[in-house]
C-alpha positions as CSV (number, residue, x, y, z in Angstrom):
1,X,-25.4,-8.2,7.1
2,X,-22.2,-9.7,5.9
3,X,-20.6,-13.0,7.3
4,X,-17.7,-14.4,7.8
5,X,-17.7,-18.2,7.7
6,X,-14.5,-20.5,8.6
7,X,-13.3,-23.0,5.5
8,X,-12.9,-26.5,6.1
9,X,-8.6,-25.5,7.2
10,X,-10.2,-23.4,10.5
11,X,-9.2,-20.1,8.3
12,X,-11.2,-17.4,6.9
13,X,-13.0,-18.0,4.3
14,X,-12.4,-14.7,2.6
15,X,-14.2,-15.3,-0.4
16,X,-17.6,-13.1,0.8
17,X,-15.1,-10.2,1.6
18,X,-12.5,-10.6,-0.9
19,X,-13.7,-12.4,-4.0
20,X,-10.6,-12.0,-5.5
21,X,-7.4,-11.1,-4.4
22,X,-4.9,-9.3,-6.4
23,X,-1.9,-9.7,-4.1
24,X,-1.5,-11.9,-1.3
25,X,1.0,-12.2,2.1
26,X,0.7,-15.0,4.8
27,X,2.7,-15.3,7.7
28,X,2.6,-18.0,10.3
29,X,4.1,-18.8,13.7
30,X,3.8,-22.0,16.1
31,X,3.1,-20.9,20.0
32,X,3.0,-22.8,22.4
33,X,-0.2,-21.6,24.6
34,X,-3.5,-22.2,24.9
35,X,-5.7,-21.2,21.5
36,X,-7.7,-18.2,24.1
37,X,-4.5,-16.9,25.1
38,X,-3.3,-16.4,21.6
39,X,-6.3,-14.7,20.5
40,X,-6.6,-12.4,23.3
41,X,-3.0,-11.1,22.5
42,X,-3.9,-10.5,18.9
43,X,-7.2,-8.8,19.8
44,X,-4.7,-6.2,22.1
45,X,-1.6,-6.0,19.4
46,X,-1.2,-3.0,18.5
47,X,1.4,-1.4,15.5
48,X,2.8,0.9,17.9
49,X,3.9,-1.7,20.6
50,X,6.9,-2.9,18.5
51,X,9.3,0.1,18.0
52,X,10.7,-1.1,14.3
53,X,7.0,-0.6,13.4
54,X,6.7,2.9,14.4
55,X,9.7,3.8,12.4
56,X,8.6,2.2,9.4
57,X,5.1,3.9,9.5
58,X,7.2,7.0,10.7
59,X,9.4,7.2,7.8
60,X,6.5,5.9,5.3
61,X,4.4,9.2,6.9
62,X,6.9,11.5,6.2
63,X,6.7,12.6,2.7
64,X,3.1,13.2,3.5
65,X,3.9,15.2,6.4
66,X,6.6,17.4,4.5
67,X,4.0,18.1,1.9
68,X,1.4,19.1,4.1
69,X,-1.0,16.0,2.8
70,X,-0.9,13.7,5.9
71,X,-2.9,15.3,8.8
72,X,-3.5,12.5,10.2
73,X,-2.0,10.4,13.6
74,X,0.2,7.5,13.0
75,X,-1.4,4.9,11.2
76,X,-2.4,1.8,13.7
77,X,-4.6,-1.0,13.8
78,X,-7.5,1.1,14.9
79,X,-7.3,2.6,11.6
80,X,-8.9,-1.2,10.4
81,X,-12.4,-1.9,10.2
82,X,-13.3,-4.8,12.5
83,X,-15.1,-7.1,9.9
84,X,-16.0,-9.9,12.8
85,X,-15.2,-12.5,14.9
86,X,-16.9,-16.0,13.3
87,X,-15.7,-17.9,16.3
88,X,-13.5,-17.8,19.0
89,X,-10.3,-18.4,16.4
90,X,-10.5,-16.1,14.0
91,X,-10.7,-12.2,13.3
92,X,-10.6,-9.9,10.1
93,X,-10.6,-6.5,10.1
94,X,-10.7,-4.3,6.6
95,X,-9.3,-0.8,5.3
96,X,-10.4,0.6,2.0
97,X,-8.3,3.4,0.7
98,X,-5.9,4.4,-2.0
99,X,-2.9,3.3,0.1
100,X,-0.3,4.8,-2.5
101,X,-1.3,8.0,-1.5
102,X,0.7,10.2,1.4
103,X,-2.2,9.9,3.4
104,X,-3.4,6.2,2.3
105,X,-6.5,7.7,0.8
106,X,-8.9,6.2,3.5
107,X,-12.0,6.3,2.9
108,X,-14.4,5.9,6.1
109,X,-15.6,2.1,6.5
110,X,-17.5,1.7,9.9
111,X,-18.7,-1.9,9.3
112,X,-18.5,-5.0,7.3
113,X,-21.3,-4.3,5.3
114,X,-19.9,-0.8,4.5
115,X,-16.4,-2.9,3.4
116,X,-18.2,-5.5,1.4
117,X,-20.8,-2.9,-0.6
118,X,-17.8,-0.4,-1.3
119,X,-18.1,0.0,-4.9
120,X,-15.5,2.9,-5.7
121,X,-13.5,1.6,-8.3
122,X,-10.4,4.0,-7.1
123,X,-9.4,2.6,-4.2
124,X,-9.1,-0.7,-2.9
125,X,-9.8,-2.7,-0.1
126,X,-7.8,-4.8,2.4
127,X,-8.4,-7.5,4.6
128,X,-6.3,-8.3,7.5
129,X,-7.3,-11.9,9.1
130,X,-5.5,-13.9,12.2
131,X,-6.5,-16.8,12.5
132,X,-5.1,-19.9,15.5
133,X,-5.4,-23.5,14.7
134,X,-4.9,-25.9,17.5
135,X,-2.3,-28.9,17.4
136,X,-3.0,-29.7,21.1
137,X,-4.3,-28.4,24.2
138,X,-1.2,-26.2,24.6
139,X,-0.1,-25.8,21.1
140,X,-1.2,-24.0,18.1
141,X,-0.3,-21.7,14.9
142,X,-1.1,-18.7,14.5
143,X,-1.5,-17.4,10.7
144,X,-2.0,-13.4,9.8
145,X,-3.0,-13.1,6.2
146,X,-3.5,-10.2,4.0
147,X,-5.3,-9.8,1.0
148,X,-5.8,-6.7,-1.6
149,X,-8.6,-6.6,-3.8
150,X,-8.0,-3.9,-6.6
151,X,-11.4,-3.1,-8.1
152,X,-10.1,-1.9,-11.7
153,X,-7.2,-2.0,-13.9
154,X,-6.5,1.3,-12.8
155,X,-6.3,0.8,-8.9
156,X,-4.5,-2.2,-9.8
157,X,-1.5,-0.1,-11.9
158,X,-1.3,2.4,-8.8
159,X,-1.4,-0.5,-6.4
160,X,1.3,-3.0,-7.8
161,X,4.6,-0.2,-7.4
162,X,3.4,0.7,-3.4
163,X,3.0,-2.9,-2.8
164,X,6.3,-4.6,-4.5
165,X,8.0,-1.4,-2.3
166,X,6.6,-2.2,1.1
167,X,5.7,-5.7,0.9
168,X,9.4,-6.4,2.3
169,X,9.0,-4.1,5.3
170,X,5.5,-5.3,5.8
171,X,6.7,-8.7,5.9
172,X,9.3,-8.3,8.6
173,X,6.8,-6.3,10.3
174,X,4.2,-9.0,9.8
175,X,6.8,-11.8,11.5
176,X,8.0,-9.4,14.4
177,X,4.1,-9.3,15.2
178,X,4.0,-13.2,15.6
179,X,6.8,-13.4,17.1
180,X,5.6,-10.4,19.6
181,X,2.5,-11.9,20.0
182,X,4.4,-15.4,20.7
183,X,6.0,-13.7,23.1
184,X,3.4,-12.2,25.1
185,X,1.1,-15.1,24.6
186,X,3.7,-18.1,25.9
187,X,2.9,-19.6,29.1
């Protein structure tokens, strides 16, 4: 069974997931409610609750759609494996897939032992963490991390181009979720 074990900052320590990380984004945000409350909106986020987000994935979708190769529904977080919850602060959940392709060449993950032992040097896996760190009783950050594990030089070359693209997008996106979350989360 694989474990995920907060470092000595109260993040993830990714290291048993991810041992190495070809490309990195972190976000974070300061709200001002209580640590429980924070998580509990993070745990119920979903993509399609911000309407920028659904037309980003919408007009990302649509060249697999008008080539017949995406037969899928919208891409959400449900898509994500959940990886686990080491404590009441933190979450990761993980995708494995060749996300280049129109139809982000998923391939099925159902568990975090099915993330970690995923040995398919074509596609490559993604962890998604959130992680709250109290300042005070009613204060805290909250810090959404991603990290991209390429498994060969090959899924690495394929990778780079799809990621410098969206990486932009993703990072609005990634800040309008804090700040969504903030939101819904302030007491």
């Amino acid at each position: 069974m694989t474990h995920i074990y907060p470092d000595r900052t109260g993040g993830v320590a990714v290291h048993s997931l991810v041992p190495h990380a070809d490309f990195r984004e972190r976000h974070r945000i300061r709200i001002h409610a209580p640590p429980s409350v924070i998580m509990a909106e993070v745990e119920k986020f979903r993509i399609r609750d911000d309407p920028l987000a659904r037309r980003a994935l919408w007009l990302r979708e649509l060249p697999g759609r008008l080539l017949h190769k995406a037969r899928r529904k919208t891409f959400d977080l449900d898509d994500f494996t959940c990886l686990g919850k080491p404590d009441p602060l933190t979450l990761a959940y993980g995708l494995v897939g060749a996300f280049w392709e129109a139809d982000y060449g998923l391939v099925a993950c159902d568990s975090a032992a099915a993330f970690t032992h995923n040995r398919d040097s074509d596609v490559c896996k993604l962890l998604l963490t959130f992680t709250v760190t109290p300042v005070s009783d009613r204060t805290s950050y909250l810090t959404t991390e991603t990290l991209v594990s390429c498994p060969s030089p090959e899924a690495r070359r394929r990778f780079a181009p799809y990621w410098y693209l969206i990486r932009p997008v993703s990072g609005l996106l990634r800040r309008r979720l804090l700040r969504i979350i903030r939101a819904r989360a302030t007491v």
